[in-house]
Each structure stands twice: as C-alpha cells, then as structure tokens.
N, C-alpha and C positions, 0 to 999 in steps of 0.2 A: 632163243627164247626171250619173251619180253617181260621181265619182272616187274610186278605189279602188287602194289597196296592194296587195301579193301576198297578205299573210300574214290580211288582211279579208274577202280572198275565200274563205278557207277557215272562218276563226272566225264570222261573221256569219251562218252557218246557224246557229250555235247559240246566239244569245242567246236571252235569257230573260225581259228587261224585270230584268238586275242591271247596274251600273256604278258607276261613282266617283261617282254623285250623280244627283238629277236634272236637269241642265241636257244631260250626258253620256246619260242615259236616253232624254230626250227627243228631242234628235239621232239616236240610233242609231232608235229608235222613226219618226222620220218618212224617217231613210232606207233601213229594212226595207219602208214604206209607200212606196217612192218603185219600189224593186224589185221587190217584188210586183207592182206595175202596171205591171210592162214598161218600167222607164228604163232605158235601154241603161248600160253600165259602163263605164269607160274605166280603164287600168292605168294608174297611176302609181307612181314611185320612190321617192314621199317622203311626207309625211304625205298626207294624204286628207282627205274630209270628217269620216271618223270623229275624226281624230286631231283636228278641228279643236278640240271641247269636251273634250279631254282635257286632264286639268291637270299631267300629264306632260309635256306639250310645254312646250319652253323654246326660243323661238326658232326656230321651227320645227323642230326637230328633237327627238327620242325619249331623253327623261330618266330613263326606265323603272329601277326599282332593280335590274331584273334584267339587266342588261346594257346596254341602249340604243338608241340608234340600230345600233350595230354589230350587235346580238343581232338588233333585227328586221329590220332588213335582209338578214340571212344566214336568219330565219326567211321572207321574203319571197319569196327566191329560189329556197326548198324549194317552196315552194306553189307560183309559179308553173312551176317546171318540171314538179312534176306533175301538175297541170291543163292542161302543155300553151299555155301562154299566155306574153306578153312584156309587157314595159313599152311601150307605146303601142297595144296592141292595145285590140280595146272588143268586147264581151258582152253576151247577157241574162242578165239572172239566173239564168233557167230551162236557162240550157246550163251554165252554172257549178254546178247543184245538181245536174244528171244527171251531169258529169265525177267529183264529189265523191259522189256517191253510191252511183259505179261503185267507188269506192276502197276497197281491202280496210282492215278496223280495223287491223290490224295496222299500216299506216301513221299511219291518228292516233294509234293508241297513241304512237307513236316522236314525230311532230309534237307531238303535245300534252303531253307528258311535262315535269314543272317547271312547264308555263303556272299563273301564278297564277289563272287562270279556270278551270282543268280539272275542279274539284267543280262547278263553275257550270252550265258545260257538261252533265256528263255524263247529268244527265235526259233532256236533247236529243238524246243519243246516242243512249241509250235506244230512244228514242221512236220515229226513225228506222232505226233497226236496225240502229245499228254499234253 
C-alpha cells in the first residue's frame, strides 16, 4: 500500500521525472509505478512515502523554506476536503485522478499558486486539460 499525504494526492499527477535529486526522482518514479498498477492508497497525516527521500524532512516533519509543516499541512487539508477524502481513508489511484480531473482549473490555479513546483507542473496541466 502507498501512503499518502493530502496534498500528494493532488500534486503526483503532475510529475514529470523533476525533484530535488535523483534518489527523490527515483522514489517518486517507483511510486507513480506502484499506482498505476492499482496499489490501493491509504491517507495519511504526516509525511508519506514521498516525503520519505525528501531532504526537506528534518525529523520527520516538513522543513520546507516556504512555510513547513504548518503550510503543508493546511495545504493538505485543502486537498483532501476537495477530493472528498479523510485521513485514514484508502483509494485507487484511478478514483483519485477522476475526482481531480472533475476539478475546475480555476481551483488549481488557487491550489497551486506560490507552489515552488508550479512551472514544473504546468506542462502536465497542459497536457491534461486543465
């Protein structure tokens, strides 16, 4: 099972094969591989497995320069309320990308606004049709 953040569940559509390095590339890479093949999701509070190879984490918790654990936390809680989902619930992926794909842009725009990933992103968006 692939443990998952709130705010993962929304950004992990849009990687792109960019991150803080490759050790962080390759993480994210084997757990986009783990999703696509139908590993069910389980919502978690706090770091994830993404967060695991991030070198932002300090002790478990979110060192991010752009606020931290408070910022994603409170980004966390945007996602999952409108996806619809809670902290111990559990998903496919596949039902995660239709919720999130039901979603007008006009919410990512607001979501993703300041994300240091959002040039990263936006091909993705593109691509997808928001």
């Amino acid at each position: 099972m692939v443990r998952l953040r709130g705010h993962h569940l929304v950004c992990l559509h849009f990687f792109q094969g960019e991150g803080y390095g490759p050790e962080f590339v390759e993480n994210l890479k084997g757990i986009m591989d783990r999703l696509e093949k139908g590993e069910e999701v389980e919502v978690i509070p706090g770091a994830d497995d993404v967060c695991a190879w991030c070198p932002t984490l300090k002790n478990g918790v979110c060192a991010n320069e752009s606020g931290g654990e408070a910022a994603i936390r409170e980004l966390d809680q945007k996602a999952l309320a409108h996806l619809g989902l809670a902290v111990g619930s559990r998903a496919r992926w596949g039902e995660v990308r239709e919720k999130l794909l039901t979603t007008a842009p006009e919410w990512l725009g607001v979501f993703c606004a300041g994300c240091e990933w959002e040039r990263v992103c936006a091909g993705r968006k593109k691509a997808l049709g928001l």
